[in-house]
DRENMAR-341856 format. One record per residue (C-alpha): residue number from 1; residue in three letters; x, y, z. Coordinates in nm, 2 decimals. Layout:
  resi  resn       u       v       w
   NUM   ALA       X       Y       Z
...
This chain:
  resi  resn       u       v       w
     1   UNK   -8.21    3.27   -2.41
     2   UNK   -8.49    3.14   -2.21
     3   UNK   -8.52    3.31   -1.90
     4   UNK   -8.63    3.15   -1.56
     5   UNK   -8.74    2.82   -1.63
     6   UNK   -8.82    2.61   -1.32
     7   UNK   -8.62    2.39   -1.13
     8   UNK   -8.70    2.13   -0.93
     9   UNK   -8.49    2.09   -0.61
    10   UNK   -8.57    1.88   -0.27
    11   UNK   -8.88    1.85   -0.43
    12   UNK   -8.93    2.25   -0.46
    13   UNK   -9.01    2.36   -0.77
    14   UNK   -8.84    2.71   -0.85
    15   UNK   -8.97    2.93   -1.12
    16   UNK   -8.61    3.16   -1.12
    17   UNK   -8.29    3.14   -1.00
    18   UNK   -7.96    3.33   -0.88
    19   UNK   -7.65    3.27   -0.91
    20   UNK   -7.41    3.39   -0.67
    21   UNK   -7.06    3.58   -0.72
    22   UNK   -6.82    3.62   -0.42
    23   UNK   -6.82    3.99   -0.49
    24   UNK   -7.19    4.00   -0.53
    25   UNK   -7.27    3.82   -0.16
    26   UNK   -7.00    4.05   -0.01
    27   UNK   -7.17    4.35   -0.16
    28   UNK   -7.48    4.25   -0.04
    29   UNK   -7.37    4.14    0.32
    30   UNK   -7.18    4.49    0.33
    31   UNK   -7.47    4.71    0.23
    32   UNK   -7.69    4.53    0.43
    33   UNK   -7.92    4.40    0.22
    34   UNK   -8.21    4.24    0.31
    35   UNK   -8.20    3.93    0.03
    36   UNK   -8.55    3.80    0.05
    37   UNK   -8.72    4.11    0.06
    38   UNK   -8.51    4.29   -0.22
    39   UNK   -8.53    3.94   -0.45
    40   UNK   -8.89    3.91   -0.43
    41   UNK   -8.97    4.24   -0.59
    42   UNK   -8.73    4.15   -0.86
    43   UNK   -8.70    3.79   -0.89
    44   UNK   -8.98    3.69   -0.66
    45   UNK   -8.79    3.37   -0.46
    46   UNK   -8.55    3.21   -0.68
    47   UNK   -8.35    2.98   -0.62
    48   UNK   -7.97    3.06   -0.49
    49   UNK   -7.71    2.87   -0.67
    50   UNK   -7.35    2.87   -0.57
    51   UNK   -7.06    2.70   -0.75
    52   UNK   -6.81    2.54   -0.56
    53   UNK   -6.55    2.72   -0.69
    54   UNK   -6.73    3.08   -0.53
    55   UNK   -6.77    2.92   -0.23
    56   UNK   -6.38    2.86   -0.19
    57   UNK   -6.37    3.21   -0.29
    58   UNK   -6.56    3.33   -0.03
    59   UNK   -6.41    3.10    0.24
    60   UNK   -6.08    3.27    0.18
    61   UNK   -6.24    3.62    0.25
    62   UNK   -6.40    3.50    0.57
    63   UNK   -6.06    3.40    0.69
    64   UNK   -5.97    3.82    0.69
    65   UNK   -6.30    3.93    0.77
    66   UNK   -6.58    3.79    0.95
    67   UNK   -6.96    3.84    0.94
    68   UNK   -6.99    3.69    0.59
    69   UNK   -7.29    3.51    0.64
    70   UNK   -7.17    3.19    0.48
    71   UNK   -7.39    2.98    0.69
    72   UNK   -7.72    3.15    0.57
    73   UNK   -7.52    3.14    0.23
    74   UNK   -7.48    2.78    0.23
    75   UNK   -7.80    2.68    0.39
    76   UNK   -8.00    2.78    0.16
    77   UNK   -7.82    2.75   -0.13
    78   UNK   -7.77    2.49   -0.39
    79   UNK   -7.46    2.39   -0.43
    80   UNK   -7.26    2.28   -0.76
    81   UNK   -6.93    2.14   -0.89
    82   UNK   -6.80    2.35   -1.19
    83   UNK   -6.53    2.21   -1.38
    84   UNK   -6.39    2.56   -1.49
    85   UNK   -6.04    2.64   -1.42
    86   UNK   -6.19    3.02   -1.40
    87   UNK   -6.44    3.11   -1.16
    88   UNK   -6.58    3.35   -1.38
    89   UNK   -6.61    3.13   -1.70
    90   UNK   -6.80    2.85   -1.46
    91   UNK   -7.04    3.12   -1.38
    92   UNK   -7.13    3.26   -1.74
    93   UNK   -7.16    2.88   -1.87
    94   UNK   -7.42    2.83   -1.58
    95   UNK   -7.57    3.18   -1.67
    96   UNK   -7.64    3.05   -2.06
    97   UNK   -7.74    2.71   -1.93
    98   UNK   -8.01    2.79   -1.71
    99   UNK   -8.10    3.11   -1.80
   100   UNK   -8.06    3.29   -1.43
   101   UNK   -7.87    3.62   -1.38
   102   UNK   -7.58    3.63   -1.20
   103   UNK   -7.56    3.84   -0.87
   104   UNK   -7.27    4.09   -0.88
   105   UNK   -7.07    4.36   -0.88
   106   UNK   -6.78    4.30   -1.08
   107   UNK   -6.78    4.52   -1.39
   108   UNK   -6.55    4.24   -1.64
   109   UNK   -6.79    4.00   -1.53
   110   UNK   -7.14    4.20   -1.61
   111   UNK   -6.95    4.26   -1.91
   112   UNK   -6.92    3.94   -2.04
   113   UNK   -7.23    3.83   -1.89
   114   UNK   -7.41    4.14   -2.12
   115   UNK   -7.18    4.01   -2.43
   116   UNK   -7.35    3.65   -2.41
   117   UNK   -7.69    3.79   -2.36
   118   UNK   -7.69    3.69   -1.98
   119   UNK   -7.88    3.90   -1.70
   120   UNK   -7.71    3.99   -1.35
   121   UNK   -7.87    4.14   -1.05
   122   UNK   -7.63    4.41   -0.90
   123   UNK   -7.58    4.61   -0.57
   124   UNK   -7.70    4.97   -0.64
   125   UNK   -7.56    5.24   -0.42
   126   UNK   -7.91    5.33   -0.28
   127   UNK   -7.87    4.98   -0.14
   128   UNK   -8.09    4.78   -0.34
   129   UNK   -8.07    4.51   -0.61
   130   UNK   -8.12    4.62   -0.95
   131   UNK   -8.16    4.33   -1.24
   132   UNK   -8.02    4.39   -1.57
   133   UNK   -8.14    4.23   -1.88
């Protein structure tokens, strides 16, 4: 697996990435995580890619609860069509493909990630992010 290649986007060039779960961003938002200051030590500032298919996710969870951030989300995100039928398959595939962990807390879905020799960063309960190789 090569790990963090750069990207170009808008004419940025990004040496790392993220890629965003629903259950990872609502972690984060809940714990009150500051993301740019708990990436860089980590990650430095990757670039934050969400799928379509998480963003619908996450729309549905703002409709119960509010405060979700989704504007910040999607403002400085990139965001990308995924043709899985499964959320969490889209996600791996984009993991392998680009080499860029995957932010969160699900424990199937660090477990799969792991099995394919994919990263993720997770929410730690000292409120921090933690990336797992």
């Amino acid at each position: 697996m090569e790990a963090h290649r750069s990207c170009l986007y808008q004419g940025v060039i990004s040496l790392s990435g993220l890629i965003v779960d629903a259950c990872g961003w609502v972690a984060l938002v809940d714990a009150k995580i500051n993301l740019d200051i708990e990436l860089k030590s980590i990650l430095g500032q990757p670039e934050l890619i969400l799928t379509d298919a998480v963003l619908i996710e996450l729309k549905k969870i703002d409709e119960d609860r509010k405060g979700l951030l989704l504007e910040l989300l999607t403002s400085r995100a990139r965001i990308i069509h995924s043709n899985d039928s499964y959320t969490d398959d889209g996600l791996i595939k984009l993991s392998i493909e680009t080499g860029y962990p995957v932010l969160t807390v699900d424990r199937e879905l660090k477990r799969r990630l792991i099995s394919v020799s994919c990263s993720y960063v997770e929410v730690t309960a000292g409120r921090t992010l933690r990336l797992v190789d």
